[in-house]
Structure formats: C-alpha cells, structure tokens
N, C-alpha and C positions, 0 to 999 in steps of 0.2 A: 095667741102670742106666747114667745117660751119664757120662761121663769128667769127672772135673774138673779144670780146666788153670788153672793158677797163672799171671796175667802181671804182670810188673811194670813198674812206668812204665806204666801203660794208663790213666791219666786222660785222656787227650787224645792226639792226633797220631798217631802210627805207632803206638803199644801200644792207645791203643785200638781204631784199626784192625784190628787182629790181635784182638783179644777181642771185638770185634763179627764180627769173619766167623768166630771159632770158635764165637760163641755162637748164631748164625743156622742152622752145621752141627750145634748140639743138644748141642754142650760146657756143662756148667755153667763159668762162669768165677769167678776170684776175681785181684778189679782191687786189687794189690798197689802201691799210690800214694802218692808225700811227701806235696802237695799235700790236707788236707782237705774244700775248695772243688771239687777235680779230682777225689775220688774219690766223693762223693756227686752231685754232676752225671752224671757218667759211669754209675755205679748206676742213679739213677733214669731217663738216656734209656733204658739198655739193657732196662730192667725194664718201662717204656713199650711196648714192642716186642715183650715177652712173653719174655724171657731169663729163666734163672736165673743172678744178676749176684749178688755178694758181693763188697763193697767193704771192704779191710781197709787201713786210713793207716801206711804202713810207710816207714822209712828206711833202705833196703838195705846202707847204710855204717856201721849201729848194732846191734852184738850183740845184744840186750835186744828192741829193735823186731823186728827178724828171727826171735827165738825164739819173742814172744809173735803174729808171723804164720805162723809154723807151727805153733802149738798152735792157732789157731783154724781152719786148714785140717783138721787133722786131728779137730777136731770137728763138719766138716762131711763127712767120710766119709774124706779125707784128699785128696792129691794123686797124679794118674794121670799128670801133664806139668807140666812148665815151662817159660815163657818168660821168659829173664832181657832182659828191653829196656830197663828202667830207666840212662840213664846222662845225664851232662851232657856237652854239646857246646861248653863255653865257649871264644870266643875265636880263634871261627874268620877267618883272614887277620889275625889280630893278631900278636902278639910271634913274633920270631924266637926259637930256644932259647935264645940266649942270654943276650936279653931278659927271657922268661918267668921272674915270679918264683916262688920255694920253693914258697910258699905257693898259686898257683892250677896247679903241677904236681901238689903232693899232695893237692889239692881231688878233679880231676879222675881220676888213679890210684885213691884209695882209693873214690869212687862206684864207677867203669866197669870195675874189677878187680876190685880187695876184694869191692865187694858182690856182685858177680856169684859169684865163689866161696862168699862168705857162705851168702847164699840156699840155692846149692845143696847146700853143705854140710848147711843144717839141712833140706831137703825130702827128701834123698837116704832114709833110711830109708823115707817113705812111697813113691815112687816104687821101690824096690827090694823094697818090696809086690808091686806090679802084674806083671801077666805080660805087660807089654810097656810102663814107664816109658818116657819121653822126654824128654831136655832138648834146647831150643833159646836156644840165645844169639843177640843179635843182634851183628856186630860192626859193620862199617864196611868198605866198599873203600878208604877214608883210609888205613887202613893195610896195604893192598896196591900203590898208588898213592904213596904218601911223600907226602901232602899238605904241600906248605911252609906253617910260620907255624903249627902245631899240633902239634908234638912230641909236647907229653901228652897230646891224644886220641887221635892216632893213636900212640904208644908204651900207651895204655890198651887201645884195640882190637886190636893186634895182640898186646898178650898175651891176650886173650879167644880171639884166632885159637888161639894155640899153646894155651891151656888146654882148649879144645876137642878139641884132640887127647891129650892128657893125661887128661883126664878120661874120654874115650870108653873106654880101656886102662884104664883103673880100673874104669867101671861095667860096662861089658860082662859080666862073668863072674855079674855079678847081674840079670842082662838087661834094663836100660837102655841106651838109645840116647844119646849126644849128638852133634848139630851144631851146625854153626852157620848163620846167613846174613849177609853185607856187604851191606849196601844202597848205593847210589850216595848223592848227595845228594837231599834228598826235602824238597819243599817243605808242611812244616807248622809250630806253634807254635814249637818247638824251635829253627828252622831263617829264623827271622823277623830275624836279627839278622845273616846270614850276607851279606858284601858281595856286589854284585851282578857282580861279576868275576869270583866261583866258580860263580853260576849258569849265567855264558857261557862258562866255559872247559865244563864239563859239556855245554852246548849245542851247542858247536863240534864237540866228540871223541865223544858216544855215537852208537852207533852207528844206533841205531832212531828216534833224532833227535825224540823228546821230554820232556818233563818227567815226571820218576818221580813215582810216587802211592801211598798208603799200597795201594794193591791189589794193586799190584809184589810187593810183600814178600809180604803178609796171606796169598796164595795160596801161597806157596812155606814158608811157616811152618807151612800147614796141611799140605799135604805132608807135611813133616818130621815131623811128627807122627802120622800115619797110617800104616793098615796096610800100606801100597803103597810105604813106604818102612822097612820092617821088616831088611832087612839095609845099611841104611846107617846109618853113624855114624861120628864124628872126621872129620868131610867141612865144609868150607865154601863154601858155594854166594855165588858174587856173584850181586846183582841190579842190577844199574845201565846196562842199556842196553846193551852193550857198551862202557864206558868204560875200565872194567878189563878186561883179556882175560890170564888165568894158565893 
C-alpha cells in the first residue's frame, strides 16, 4: 500500500508543490489547508491528474482544528510522513524590531512555531506506527542569513531549525526521522507582496544565479523522505542557490 504524507500549507505555492511531486511518486497526500477555496481547488487539480488527494481545511495554530485533522487521517489509514510547510511570511522588508508590533510578532511565532509543533505533536502517534515515520519541516534560510526587517519570521524559522533538532533526539528511538529544509526566497503566492529589493539582492549573491522554483525544494523533500535518506535526521538542508553557504 502507498504511504500517506500529511502536507500542510499545500493549497497553493510551495506546499502544493511538494504534494504534487509526492503525489505523482504514488504518495497518497492529505492537503492540510487554512484556506477553504485553496484546499478544494488544489483536491480537485490533483484528483484531475489521477492522485489520491484528501483535502482536510485545517488551522495549524488551533488545538481543536489539528485534532479533528488527525482523526481524519487516521481514518484514512493514518499518517506514514509529514510535511509541516504551512506558515505566514508577513512583512517582509517592512518593520524593524523595533518597529514591529506585539500583535503581528505573535501572529507570526504562534502559525510558524506553535503550529508546527502542534501538528506534529498530534500525528506523532501515527507516524511512530510506521517502520520508517518521517517529518520534514520546512524552515527558511532567513534565518540563517539574519534577514533584516523580519525578526519574527526569521526568529519563527529558526526556532523550527532548532526544533528540528530536538525533535529528531525525541523521535528517533521510536524510529522516526525528522529534518528539515530552508528554502531561499521562492517566487510564489505567498512571496507576491515581497519588495523587489529582496528579489535582487538574491539575484546578486546566489550562486547558480537564478530564481528558485517550488522544484528546488519539492525534490529535496522527497528525498527526506525516502528510503535513501533513512539514516538521516536533525539535519537541515539549505536550498537556495548557494546564497546561504553554513
């Protein structure tokens, strides 16, 4: 039977990216989505295509929503992987910290941290099912890089970096994998509001000298999740070009 891989944020842009190239490798997916609109759209392309796509309208920062999508994964045979991608990118090149108010610091922390812990919190059971669980986080190279003018994204993502490594020393002994990946900047919906200052300093410094694409990622996710990456985990892969170089 094929694997089923939980992604979240995959109505559009880079998640669903990632849940169309796992569902093409024969993953059943389950599109884990705020958006209503985003998550029956994205269903029914993938379903078009001839996937097995299960669209569940989830809000990864709401105990309740998160429980009641892991009861329905686990009535769909359960969860074999996760992909926590869901997070907001608000406010990129905008406020300095000290700028930034309360209020769209802990917008941003409780989506891009909280829920990511969230999620994994409540799929962890199913996944420590499997004789070979996987989580992959996605974080950001923002916060390997100090991106100025975004504290909270990049202080969200890089606790997703250290969680990953934390996590990885928890599940292991139940033989779950977790990584991560930092993707560069990646031009999709999410990423539509971002000045165009950051797409040229990107343009300037990577190395490979063009614009990143949800395929950057998608392939390096599947990876992580595959048998051929079976003794790795608490590992975070950049993708960005060489922009970031650690």
């Amino acid at each position: 039977m094929s694997r089923l891989v939980v992604v979240t944020g995959a109505g559009r842009g880079l998640g669903y990216g990632i849940a169309q190239r796992l569902a093409e490798a024969g993953d059943r997916v389950v599109i884990a989505e705020l958006r209503a609109e985003n998550a029956a759209a994205a269903e029914e392309r993938l379903r078009a295509e001839g996937h097995d796509v299960t669209a569940v309208v989830t809000d990864i920062a709401d105990r309740d929503s998160v429980v009641a999508l892991a009861e329905r994964v686990a009535e769909l045979g359960g969860a074999d992987a996760l992909v926590n991608n869901a997070a907001l990118a608000d406010g990129v090149g905008g406020d300095t910290f000290w700028e930034l108010d309360e209020a769209g610091f802990e917008r941003v922390m409780r989506v891009n941290t909280y829920g990511t812990w969230l999620v994994s919190k409540h799929l962890f059971g199913q996944l420590a099912q499997r004789s070979r669980g996987a989580i992959v986080n996605i974080a950001s190279d923002a916060a390997l890089y100090g991106s100025p003018r975004l504290v909270h994204y990049v202080g969200s993502k890089g606790a997703v970096v250290a969680m990953t490594r934390s996590m990885a020393r928890d599940a292991g002994p139940h033989g779950v994998r977790v990584n991560a990946v930092a993707p560069g900047l990646t031009r999709v919906e999410a990423t539509e509001s971002v000045p165009a200052s950051r797409y040229a300093l990107y343009a300037d410094n990577q190395v490979l000298g063009r614009e990143q694409t949800p395929d950057d990622v998608s392939g390096v996710v599947q990876f992580l999740l595959s048998g051929a990456a079976d003794y790795i985990t608490g590992q975070t892969l950049v993708v960005d070009g060489g922009f970031v170089m650690n």
